[in-house]
N, C-alpha and C positions, 0 to 999 in steps of 0.2 A: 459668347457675345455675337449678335447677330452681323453678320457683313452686311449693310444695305446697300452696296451697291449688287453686290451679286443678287440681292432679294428683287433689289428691282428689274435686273434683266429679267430675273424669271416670271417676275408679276406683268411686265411687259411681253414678254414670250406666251404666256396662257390667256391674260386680259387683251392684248393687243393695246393701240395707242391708234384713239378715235377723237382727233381734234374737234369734231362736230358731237353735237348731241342725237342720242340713237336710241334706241329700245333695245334693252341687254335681252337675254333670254328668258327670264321673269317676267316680261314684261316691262322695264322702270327703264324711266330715262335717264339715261347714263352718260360721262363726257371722260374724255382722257384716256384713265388707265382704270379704267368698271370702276370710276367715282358714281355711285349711283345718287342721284341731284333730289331722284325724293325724299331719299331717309336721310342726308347728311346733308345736301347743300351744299354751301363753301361759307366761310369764315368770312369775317368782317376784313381779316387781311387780305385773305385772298381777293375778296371784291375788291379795294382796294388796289391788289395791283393790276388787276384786269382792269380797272378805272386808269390808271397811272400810262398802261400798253396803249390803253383805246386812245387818250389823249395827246398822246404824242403822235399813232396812227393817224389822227385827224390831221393834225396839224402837219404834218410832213407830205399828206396829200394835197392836202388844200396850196401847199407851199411848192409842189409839181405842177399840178391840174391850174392853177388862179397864181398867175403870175404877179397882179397886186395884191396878194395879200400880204404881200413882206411890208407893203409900202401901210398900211395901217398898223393904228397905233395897239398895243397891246390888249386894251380891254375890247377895243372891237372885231380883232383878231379874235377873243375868246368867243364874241357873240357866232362868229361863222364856225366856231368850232362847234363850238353848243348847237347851233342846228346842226350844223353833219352829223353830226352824230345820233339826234334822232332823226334826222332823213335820210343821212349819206349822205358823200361827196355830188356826187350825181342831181341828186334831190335838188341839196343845196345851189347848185350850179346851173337850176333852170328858174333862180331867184335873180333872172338878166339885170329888170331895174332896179332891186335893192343894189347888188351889187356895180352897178352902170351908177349910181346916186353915189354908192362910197369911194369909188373911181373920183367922183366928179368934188367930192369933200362935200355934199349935199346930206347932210346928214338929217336933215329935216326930211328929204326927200325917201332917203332909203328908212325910218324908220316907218314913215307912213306907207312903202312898199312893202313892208312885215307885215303891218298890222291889214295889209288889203289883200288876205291867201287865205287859202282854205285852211293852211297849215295853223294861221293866226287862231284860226274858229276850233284847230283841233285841239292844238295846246293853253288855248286860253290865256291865261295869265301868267304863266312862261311867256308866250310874245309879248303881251306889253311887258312885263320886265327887263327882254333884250330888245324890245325898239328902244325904251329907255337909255338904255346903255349904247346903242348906237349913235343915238341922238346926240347925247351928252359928254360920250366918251368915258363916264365916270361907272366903275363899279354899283349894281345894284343891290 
């Protein structure tokens, strides 16, 4: 019977452990422990919980970095998470009047500051689905 953990020191000893994506020596781009991403990918789980990591990441920055975001309500909590996450924190955090609008409970105000970004024009219809939801408060 195989021990795996002693398997994985050694697969960790000879692979190394590469939290970033790189080029193994074949050429293929690999992440971890020589997970090579072209031939295998990851699983539905796995995306999954890297989905699960990122969203809590967000949210526990957003909840450092924007000291009202406590003070919103849950679904519009989600909307700032959904952008950081495809802008980052940072990104998100140069969105002064959307979020200067949800400060102010202008919610008219900040969704028409989504949809006035370049961001608006890149993700298209993802923004209006979370000016929506800004607006409204309500799940889209």
């Amino acid at each position: 019977m195989i021990c795996y953990d002693q398997l994985k020191r050694q697969l960790i000893g000879h692979e190394g452990i590469k939290l970033k994506p790189y080029k193994c020596t074949s050429g293929k781009l690999t992440i971890g422990v020589g997970r090579n991403l072209e031939a295998k990918g990851v699983t539905e789980q796995e995306a999954m919980f890297m989905l699960d990591n990122d969203i809590i990441y967000f949210e526990e920055e957003l909840r450092r970095r924007l000291p009202s975001f406590r003070t919103f309500s849950g679904t519009r909590q989600a909307v700032l998470v959904n952008m950081a996450f495809n802008l980052g924190v940072t990104g998100l955090l140069n969105f002064k009047n959307m979020i200067g609008a949800l400060e102010r409970e202008d919610y008219d105000e900040a969704a028409a500051e989504l949809l006035n970004s370049h961001y608006a024009v890149q993700v298209g219809n993802r923004a209006h689905e979370l000016a929506e939801q800004l607006q409204t408060g309500e799940w889209q």
